[in-house]
C-alpha positions as CSV (number, residue, x, y, z in Angstrom):
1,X,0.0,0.0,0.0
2,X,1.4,3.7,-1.0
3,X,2.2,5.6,2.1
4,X,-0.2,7.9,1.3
5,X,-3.5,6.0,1.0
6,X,-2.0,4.4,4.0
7,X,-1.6,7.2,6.3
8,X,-5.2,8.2,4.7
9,X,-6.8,5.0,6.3
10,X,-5.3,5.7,9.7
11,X,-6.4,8.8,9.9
12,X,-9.9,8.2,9.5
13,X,-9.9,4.9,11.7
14,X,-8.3,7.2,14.4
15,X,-11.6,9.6,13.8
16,X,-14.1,6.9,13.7
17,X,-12.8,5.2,16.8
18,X,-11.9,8.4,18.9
19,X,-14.8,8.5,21.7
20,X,-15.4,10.9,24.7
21,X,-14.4,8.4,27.1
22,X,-11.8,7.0,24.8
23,X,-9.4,10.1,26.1
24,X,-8.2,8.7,29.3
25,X,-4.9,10.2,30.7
26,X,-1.5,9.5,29.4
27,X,0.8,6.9,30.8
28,X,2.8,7.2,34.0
29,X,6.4,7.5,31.6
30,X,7.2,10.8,30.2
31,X,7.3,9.6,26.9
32,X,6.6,11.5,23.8
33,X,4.2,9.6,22.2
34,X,1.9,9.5,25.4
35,X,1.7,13.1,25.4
36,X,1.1,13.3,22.0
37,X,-1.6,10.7,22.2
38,X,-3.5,12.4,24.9
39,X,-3.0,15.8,23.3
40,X,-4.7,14.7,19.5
41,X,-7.7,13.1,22.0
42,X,-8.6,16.1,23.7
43,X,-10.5,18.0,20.9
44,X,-12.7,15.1,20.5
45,X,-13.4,14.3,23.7
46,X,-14.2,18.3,24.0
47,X,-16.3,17.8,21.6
48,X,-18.2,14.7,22.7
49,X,-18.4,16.2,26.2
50,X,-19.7,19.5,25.1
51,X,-22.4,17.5,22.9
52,X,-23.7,15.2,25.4
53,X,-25.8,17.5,27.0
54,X,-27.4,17.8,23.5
55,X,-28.3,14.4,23.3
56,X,-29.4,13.9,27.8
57,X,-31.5,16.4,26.7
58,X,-33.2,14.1,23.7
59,X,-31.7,16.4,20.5
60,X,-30.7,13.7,18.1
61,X,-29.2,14.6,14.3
62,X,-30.7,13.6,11.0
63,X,-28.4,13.1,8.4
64,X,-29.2,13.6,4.9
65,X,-28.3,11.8,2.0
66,X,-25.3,13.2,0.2
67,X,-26.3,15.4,-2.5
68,X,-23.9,14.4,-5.5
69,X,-23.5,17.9,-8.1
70,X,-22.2,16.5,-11.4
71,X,-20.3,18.5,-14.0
72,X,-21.6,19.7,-17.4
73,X,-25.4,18.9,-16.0
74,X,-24.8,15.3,-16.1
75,X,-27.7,12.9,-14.4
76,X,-26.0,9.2,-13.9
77,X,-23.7,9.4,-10.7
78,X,-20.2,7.1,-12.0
79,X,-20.2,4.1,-9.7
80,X,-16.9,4.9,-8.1
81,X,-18.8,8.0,-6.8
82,X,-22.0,6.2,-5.7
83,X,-19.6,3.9,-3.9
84,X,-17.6,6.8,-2.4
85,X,-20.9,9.0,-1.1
86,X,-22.6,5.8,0.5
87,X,-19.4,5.5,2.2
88,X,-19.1,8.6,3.6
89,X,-22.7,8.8,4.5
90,X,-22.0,5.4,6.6
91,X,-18.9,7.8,8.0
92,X,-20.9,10.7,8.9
93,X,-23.4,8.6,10.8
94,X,-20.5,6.8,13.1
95,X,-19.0,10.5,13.6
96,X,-22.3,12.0,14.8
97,X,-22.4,8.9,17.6
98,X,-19.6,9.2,18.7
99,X,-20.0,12.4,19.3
100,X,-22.7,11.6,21.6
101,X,-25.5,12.2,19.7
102,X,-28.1,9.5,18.7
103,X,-28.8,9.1,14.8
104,X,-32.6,9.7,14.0
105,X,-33.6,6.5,11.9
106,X,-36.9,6.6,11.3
107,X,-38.7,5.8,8.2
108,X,-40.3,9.5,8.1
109,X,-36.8,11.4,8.2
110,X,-35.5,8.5,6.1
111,X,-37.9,9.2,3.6
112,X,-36.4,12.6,2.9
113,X,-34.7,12.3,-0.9
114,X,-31.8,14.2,-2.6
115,X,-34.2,16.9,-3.6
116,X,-34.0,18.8,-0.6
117,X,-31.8,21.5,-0.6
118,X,-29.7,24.1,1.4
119,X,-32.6,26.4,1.4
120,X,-35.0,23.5,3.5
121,X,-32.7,22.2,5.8
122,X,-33.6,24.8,8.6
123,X,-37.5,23.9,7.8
124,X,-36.3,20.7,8.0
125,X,-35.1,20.8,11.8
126,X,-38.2,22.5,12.9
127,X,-40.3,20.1,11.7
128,X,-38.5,17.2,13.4
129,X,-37.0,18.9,16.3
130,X,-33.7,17.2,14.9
131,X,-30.0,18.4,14.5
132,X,-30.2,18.2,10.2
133,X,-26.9,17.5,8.6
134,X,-26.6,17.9,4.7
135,X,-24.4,17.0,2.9
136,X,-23.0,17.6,-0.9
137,X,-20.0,16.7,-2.9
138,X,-19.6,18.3,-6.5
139,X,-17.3,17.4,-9.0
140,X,-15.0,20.3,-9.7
141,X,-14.8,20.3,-13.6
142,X,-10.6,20.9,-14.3
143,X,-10.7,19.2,-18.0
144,X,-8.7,16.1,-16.4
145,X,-9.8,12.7,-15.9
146,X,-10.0,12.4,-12.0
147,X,-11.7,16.1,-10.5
148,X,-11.4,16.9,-7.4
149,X,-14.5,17.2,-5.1
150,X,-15.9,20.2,-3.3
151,X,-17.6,19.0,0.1
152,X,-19.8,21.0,1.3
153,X,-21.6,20.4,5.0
154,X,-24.8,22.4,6.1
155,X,-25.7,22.0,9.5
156,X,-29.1,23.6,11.0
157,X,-30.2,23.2,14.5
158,X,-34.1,23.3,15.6
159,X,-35.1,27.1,16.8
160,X,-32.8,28.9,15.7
161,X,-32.4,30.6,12.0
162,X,-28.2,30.3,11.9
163,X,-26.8,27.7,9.7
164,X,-23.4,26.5,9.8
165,X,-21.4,25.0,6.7
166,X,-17.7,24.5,5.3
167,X,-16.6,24.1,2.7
168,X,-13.5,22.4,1.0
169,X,-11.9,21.1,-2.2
170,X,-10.4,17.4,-1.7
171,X,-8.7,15.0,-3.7
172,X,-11.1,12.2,-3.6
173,X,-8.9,10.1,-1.2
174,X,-9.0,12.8,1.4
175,X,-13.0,13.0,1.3
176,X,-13.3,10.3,4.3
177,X,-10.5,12.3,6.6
178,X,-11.9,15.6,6.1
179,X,-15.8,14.8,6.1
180,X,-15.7,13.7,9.5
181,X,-13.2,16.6,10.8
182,X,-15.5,19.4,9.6
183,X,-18.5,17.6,11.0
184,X,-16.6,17.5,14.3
185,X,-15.6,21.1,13.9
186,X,-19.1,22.1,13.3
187,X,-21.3,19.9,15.5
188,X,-18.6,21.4,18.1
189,X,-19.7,24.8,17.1
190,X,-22.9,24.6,17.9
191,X,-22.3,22.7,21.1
192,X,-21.2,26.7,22.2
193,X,-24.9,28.0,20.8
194,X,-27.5,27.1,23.4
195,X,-30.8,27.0,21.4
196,X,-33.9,29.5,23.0
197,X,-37.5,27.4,21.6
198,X,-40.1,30.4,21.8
199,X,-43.0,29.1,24.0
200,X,-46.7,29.9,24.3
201,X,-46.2,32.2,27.8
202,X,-43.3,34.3,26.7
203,X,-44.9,34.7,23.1
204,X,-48.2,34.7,23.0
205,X,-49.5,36.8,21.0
206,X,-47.2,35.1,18.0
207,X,-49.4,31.4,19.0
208,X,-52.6,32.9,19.1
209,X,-53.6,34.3,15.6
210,X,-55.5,37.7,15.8
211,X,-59.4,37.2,15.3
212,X,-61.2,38.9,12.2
213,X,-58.3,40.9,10.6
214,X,-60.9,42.2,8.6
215,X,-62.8,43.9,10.8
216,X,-62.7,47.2,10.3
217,X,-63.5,46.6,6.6
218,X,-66.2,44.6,7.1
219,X,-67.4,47.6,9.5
220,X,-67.0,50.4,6.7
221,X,-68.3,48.5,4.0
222,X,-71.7,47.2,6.2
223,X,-72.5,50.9,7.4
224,X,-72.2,51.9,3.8
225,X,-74.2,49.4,2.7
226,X,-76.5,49.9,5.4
227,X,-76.6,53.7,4.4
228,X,-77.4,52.8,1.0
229,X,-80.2,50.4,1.6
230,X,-82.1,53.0,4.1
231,X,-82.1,55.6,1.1
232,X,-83.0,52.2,-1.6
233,X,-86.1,52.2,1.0
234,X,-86.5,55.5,0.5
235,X,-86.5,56.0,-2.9
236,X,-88.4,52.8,-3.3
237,X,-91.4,54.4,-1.5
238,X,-91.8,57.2,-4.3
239,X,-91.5,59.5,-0.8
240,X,-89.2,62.9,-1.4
241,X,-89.8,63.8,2.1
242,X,-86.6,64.4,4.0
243,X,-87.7,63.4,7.0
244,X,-88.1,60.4,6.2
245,X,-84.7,60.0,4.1
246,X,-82.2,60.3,7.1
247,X,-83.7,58.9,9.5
248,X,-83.9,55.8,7.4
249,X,-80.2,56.5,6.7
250,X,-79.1,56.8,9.9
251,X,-80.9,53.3,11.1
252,X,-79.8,51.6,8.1
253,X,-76.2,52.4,8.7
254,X,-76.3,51.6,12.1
255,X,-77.8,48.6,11.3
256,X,-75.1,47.5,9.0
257,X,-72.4,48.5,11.1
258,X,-73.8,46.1,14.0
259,X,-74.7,43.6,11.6
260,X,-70.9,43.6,11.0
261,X,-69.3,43.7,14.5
262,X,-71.4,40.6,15.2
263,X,-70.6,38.4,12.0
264,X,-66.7,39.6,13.1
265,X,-67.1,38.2,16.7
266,X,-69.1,35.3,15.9
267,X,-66.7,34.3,12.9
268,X,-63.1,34.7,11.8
269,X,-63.6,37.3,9.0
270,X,-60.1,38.0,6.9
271,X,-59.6,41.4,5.0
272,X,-60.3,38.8,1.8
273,X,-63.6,37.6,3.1
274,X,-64.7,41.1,3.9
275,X,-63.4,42.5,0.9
276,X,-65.3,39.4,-1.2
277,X,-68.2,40.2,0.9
278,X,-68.2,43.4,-0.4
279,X,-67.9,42.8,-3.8
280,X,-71.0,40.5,-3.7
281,X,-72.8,43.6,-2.4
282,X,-71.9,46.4,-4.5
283,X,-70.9,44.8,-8.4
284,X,-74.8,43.1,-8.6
285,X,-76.1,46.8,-7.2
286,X,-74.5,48.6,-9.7
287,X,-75.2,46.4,-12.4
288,X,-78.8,46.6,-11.4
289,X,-79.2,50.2,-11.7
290,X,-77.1,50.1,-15.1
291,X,-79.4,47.7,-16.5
292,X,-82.3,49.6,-15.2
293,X,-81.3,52.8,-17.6
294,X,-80.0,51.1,-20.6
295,X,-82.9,48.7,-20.9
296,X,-85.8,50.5,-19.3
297,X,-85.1,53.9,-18.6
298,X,-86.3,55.4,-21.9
299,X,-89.6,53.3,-21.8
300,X,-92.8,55.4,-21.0
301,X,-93.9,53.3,-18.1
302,X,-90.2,53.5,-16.2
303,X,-90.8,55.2,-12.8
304,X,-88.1,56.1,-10.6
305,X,-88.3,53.6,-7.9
306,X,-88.2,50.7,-9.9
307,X,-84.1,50.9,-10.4
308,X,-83.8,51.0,-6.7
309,X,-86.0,48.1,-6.1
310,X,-84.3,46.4,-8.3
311,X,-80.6,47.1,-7.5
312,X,-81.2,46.1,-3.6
313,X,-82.7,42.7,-4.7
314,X,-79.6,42.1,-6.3
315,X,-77.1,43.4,-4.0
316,X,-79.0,40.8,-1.5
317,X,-79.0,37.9,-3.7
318,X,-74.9,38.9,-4.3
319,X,-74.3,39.1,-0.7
320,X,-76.0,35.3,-0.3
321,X,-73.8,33.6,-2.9
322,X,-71.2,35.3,-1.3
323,X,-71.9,34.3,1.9
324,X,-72.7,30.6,0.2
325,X,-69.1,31.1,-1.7
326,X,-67.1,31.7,2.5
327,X,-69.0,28.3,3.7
328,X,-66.4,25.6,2.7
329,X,-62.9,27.7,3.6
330,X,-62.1,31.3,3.9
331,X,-61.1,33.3,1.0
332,X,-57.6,35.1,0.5
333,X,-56.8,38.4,-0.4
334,X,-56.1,36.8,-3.8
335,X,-59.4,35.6,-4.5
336,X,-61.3,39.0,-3.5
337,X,-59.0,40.9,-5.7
338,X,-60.1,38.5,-8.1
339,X,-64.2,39.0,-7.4
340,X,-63.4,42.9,-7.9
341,X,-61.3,42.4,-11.2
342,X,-63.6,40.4,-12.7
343,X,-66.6,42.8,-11.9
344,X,-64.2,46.2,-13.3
345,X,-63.2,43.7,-16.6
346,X,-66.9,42.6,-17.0
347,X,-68.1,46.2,-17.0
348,X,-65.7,47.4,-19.5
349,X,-66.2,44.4,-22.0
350,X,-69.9,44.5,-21.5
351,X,-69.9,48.1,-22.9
352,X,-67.5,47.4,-25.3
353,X,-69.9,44.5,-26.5
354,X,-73.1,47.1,-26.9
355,X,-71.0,49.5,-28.6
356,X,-70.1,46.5,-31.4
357,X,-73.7,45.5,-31.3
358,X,-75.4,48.6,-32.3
359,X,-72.3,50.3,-33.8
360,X,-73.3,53.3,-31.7
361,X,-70.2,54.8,-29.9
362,X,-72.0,58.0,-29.1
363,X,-74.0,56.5,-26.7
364,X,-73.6,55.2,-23.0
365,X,-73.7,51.7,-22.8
366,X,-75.4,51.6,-19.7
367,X,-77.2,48.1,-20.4
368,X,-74.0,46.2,-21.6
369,X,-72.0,47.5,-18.7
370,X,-74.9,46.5,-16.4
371,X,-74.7,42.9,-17.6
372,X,-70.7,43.0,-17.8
373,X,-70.5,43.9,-14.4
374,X,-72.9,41.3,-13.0
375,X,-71.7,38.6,-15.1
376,X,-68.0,39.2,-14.4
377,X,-68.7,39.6,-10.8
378,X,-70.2,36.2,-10.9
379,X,-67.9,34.2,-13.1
380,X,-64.7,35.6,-11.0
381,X,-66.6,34.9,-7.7
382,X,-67.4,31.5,-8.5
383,X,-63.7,31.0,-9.8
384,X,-62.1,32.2,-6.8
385,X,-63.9,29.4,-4.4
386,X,-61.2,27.0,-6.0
387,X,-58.8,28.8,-7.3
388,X,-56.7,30.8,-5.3
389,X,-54.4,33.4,-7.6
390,X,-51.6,36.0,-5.7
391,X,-53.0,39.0,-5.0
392,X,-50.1,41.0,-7.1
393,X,-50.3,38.7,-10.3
394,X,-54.4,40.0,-10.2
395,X,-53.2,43.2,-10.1
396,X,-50.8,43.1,-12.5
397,X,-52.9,41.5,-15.1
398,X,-55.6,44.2,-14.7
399,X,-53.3,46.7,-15.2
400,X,-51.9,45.3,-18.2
401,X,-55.4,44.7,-19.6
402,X,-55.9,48.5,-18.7
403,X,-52.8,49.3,-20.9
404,X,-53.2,47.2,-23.4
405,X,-56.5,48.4,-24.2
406,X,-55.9,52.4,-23.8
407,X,-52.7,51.3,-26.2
408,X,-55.4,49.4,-29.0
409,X,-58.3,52.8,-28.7
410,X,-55.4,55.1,-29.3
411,X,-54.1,52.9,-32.1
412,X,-57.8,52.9,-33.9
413,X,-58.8,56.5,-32.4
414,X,-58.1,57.8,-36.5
415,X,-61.3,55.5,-37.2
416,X,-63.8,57.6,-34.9
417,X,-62.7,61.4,-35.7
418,X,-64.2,62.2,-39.2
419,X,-68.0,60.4,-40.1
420,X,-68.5,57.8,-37.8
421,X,-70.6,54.6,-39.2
422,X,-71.3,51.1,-37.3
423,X,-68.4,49.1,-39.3
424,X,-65.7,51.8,-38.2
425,X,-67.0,51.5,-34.4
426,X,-66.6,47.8,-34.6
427,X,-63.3,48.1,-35.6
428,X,-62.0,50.5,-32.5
429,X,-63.8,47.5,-30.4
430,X,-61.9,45.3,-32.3
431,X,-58.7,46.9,-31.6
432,X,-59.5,47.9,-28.0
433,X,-60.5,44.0,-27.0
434,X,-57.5,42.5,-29.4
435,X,-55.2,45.5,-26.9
436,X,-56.8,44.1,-23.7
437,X,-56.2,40.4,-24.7
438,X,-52.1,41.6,-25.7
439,X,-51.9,43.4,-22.8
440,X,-53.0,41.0,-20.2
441,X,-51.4,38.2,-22.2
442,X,-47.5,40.1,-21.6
443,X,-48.9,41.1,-18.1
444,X,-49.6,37.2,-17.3
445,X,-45.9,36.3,-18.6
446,X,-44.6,38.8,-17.1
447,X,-46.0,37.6,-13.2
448,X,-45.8,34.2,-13.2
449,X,-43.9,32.1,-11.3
450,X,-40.7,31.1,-12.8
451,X,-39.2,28.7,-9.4
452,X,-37.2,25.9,-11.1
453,X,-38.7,22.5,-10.4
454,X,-38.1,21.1,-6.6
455,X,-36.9,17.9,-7.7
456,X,-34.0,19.4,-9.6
457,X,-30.9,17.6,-8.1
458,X,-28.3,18.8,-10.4
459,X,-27.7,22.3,-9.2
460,X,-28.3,24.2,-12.7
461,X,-31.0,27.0,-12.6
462,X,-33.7,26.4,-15.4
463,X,-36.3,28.6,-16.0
464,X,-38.3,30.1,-18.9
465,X,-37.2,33.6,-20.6
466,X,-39.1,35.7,-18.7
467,X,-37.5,39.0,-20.1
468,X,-37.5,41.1,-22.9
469,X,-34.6,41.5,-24.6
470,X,-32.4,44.1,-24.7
471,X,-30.4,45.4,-27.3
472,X,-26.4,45.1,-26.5
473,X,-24.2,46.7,-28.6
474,X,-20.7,44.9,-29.3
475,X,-17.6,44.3,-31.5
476,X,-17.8,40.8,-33.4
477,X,-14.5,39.8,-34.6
478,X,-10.7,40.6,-33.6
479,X,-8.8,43.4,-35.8
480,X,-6.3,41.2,-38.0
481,X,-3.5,43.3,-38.2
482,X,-2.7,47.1,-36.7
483,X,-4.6,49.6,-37.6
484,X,-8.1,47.4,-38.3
485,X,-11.0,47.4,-36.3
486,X,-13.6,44.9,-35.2
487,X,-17.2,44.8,-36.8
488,X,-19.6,46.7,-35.0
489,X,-22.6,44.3,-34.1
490,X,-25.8,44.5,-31.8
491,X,-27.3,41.4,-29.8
492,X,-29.9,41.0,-27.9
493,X,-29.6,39.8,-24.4
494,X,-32.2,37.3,-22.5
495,X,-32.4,36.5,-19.0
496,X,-33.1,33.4,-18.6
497,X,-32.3,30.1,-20.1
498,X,-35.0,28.2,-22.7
499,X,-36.8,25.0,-21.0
């Protein structure tokens, strides 16, 4: 045997047999190899002895299986590297132990799979109360036959949001050695740590969630309403007499306002299930009175009270189905952002609609907007039960349907300024709705989510352009003699790779 490898297998047999108890006092002679003996034990029976409390106190490790990080993106792990991380993973479980700490086997925390990452070990700990140990060995790409190895070892302890690592290039025959000295060095590092859990009586308000964070909307929203259903009353009565207009608005907004502070004590109300509540009030009550003038409001027998009557029988049956909509789970700020946006889009495309219709862009679309609004309200509501969108990429998308569209009128404004006729108003529509589709097509590429895959193993970062390009200017080509110049060129950079 070389005397390398063999001083190589000696060290490590010294590191895997080297125990806490193991460092008992030198001999009586004043030899030199006694004191040297009982000087190299020390740090590991520090170590050990610093640990122990950890595991008295019922802390035990998990450790992870080695992540192997392969050149060039390459998936098959070489069998002499399989070998060499199963061996070390066998190492790294005999070092935690005799350390003093016991080695979480169970078939839950064995379960856990080369998928997890640096970025979950800490979540990792929490959730099993365990000392989590990861660690990863990637092949150093030098254009020779046998790379070195980087090993990497992430260490997170439960309750507190530190993480420890090292890192080192190796040869691969001094992976063994210096695996289980950095593990020492680190598991001895957070020996000096003590870790603080948070408990219920020193935190208590971060146990207990607050109740009905959507209180006060809920209270704004329900006297309004209230408000507006006293003077709906009103009007509904044919009666112009004032003293019978605020009395009925003062009880019907105190009405709503207690109506509210008792649905927010009796349930958990969130800022999106008041703010969904209130779209199931107010979109069907404006569509209601939008109707009411573009289909009946020029008839002879239209009367002024009928358009109240009929928005506040629609604002009720909206508030219902909303109510109906909250019974299975509560609704997210996403999803009553959604129940707004699709009231606002269904207002603007049902006008747009009328106006293609009767090729009349002079007129108020008030009937098309009326049925927009109600049937946008409706559809969005009844999408947002199940489907549960970020409350930014909503917003984002109705701006860039907002945009788009403004962009498409402007583009097809030359088409209403001299005589207007019904085949040039259908073609602003045209160019206004094809504006709001491009518009909330780039809004929608431009706020997804572009997290690579969790199962990705291989350390490369993959994702979809999400970008515009961007002009770059450069020089293509080398001058070939003094006195020449490169050729001017321009590219165009992306961020992002194609996947």
């Amino acid at each position: 045997m070389a005397p390398r490898a063999f001083a190589v297998a000696v060290g490590a047999l010294a590191l895997v047999l080297a125990r806490p108890g193991d460092a008992a006092e030198p001999a009586a002679d004043d030899s030199g190899e006694s004191k040297a003996g009982a000087q190299t034990a020390e740090p590991l029976a520090a170590a050990g002895t610093s640990v122990a409390s950890g595991a008295e106190a019922g802390l035990a490790a998990l450790i992870l299986p080695t992540r192997v990080l392969l050149s060039h993106g390459a998936s098959p792990v070489p069998a002499p590297l399989a070998k060499q991380r199963r061996m070390l993973d066998a190492l790294l479980t005999d070092t935690v132990q005799d350390l003093g700490l016991e080695v979480d086997v169970s078939e839950d925390a064995a379960s856990q799979s080369e998928a997890v990452d640096v970025h979950q070990v800490r979540k990792l700990a929490q959730r099993y109360d365990r000392l989590v140990i990861l660690p990863t060995l990637r092949v150093v790409d030098q254009g020779q036959g046998d790379e070195p190895l980087e090993l990497t070892l992430v260490v997170a302890q439960p309750g507190s949001a530190l993480l420890l690592s090292r890192v080192e290039r190796l040869d691969r025959s001094d992976v063994m050695v210096r695996g289980a000295v950095m593990l020492r060095d680190l598991v001895s590092g957070l020996a000096g740590r003590p870790v603080e859990r948070p408990s219920r009586e020193r935190y208590p308000e971060l146990v207990t969630p607050a109740s009905s964070a959507g209180r006060a909307i809920l209270a704004v929203n329900g006297t309004i309403f209230g408000g507006y259903v006293g003077l709906s009353l009103q009007r509904a009565s044919r009666s112009d007499d004032p003293r019978l207009l605020y009395p009925l608005l003062g009880v019907g907004a105190g009405v709503g306002l207690g109506a509210a502070i008792i649905v927010a004590d009796e349930w958990d109300v969130g800022v999106g299930d008041a703010w969904y509540l209130a779209a199931g009030g107010w979109w069907p009550a404006l569509g209601g009175h939008l109707i009411y003038e573009g289909r009946f409001g020029d008839t002879p027998s239209a009367t002024e009270d009928e358009p109240w009557s009929l928005a506040l029988i629609a604002s009720t049956t909206g508030l219902t189905l909303s109510s109906l909509g909250l019974l299975s789970r509560g609704m997210g700020d996403g999803g009553a952002a959604l129940a707004h946006s699709g009231g606002a889009l269904g207002l603007l495309v049902g006008g747009l609609a009328e106006w293609a219709e009767s090729g009349k862009s002079g007129e108020i679309p008030h009937g098309g907007m009326g049925y927009g609004a109600r049937g946008g309200w409706l559809v969005a509501a009844a999408l947002a039960i199940n489907y549960h969108p970020d409350v930014v990429q909503v917003l984002t998308i109705d701006v860039g349907l907002l945009l788009g569209g403004l962009a498409g009128a402007s583009a097809a404004s030359p088409l209403l300024f001299d005589e207007v006729t019904a085949d040039k108003t259908r073609g602003w529509v045209a160019a206004t709705g094809g504006g709001m589709l491009a518009g909330g097509a780039i809004a929608w590429w431009l706020s997804r989510d572009d997290e690579p895959p969790a199962d990705q193993s291989d350390g490369t970062d993959r994702r979809f352009v999400s970008q515009i390009g961007v002009p770059l200017p450069a020089v293509i080509g080398l001058p070939l003699s003094p006195g020449e110049v490169g050729q001017p060129g321009l590219g165009v950079q992306l961020h992002g790779e194609l996947w």
